[in-house]
Structure formats: structure tokens, C-alpha cells
N, C-alpha and C positions, 0 to 999 in steps of 0.2 A: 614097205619094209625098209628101203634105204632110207628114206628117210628119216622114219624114225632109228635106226642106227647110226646115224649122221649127227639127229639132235642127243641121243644118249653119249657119242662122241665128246661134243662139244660141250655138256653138262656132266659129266663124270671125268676123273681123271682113276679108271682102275688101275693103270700101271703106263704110264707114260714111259716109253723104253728110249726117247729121243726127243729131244725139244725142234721143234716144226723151223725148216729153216724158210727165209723171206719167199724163195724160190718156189718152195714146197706149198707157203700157202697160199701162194700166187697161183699156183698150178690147179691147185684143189680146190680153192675159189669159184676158178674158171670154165674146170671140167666137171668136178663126180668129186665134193668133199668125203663122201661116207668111202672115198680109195685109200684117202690121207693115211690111216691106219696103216698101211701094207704097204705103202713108201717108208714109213719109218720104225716097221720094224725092220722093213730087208735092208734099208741102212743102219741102223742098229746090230745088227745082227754081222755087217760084213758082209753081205749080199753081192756078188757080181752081178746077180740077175734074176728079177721075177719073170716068171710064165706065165703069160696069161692070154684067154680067148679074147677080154674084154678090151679089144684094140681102139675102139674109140675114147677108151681114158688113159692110153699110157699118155706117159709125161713128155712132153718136147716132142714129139714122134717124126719119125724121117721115114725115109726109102731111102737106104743104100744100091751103091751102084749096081747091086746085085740082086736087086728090087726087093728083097727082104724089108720087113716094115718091121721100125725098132723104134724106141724112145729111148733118153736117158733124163735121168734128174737124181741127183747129188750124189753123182759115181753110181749107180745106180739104175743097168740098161733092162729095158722091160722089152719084153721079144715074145713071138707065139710059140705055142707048143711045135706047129709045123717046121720053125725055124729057131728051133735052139742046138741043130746041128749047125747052124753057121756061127755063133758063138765060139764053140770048138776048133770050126776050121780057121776063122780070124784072130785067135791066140797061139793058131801053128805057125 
């Protein structure tokens, strides 16, 4: 199924909300293309942050010193459901 949502992806344009920055498809290349979509809309969008279980594709991904596991790409921080109260507390 991702697959084929990857190739309908890259074969249709139904509503391009962001043009794919080098970063982004350096990223998606690399990782899990059929993500790219959900990188640019939640940068499109003004997104601070996706939530996601699927921590093997966020983008750039770290440990902060607070062992929390986060990624960021293009302003853009991806963080788990478990830890999107550390979000909150790092903007206090």
C-alpha cells in the first residue's frame, strides 16, 4: 500500500500545498518517500509539530538531553504522542 501511495505521489500532482525543499527530498529519498506528503503539508500549514508513532521516519531525528526522541526538517519538529508534553515544557 505505501508503495503504491508513494508512486500515485510522484505521478499526480492533486494539490501540491508546498514545493519539496532539497532537504526534504534528501530526507524522503532516504527514509519512507510516501512521508513526504505530511512534511509538507505540516510546513505548509505552519505546523510546529507532527505527532507521530512512526519514529523510524521522522526527519533528522535526535535524543535530546532529556532522552525524548524528536526530529526536525524545515522548522518542522516531529515528536511521539508520549512526548509532545515536552514541547510545551521547552516553549516555557
Amino acid at each position: 500500500m505505501n508503495k503504491m501511495i508513494a508512486a500515485l505521489d510522484q505521478r499526480y500532482t492533486i494539490l501540491r500545498v508546498a514545493d519539496p525543499a532539497e532537504d526534504e527530498l534528501d530526507w524522503a529519498r532516504a527514509n519512507d518517500e510516501d512521508d513526504l506528503h505530511l512534511q509538507l503539508l505540516a510546513r505548509a500549514a505552519g505546523a510546529d509539530c507532527v505527532i507521530s508513532d512512526n519514529t523510524d521516519d521522522f526527519p533528522n531525528p535526535a535524543t535530546a538531553a532529556s532522552g525524548l526522541r524528536r526530529g526536525e526538517l524545515c522548522g518542522v519538529v516531529w515528536v511521539q504522542p508520549e512526548d509532545i508534553m515536552s514541547i510545551f515544557h521547552d516553549a516555557m
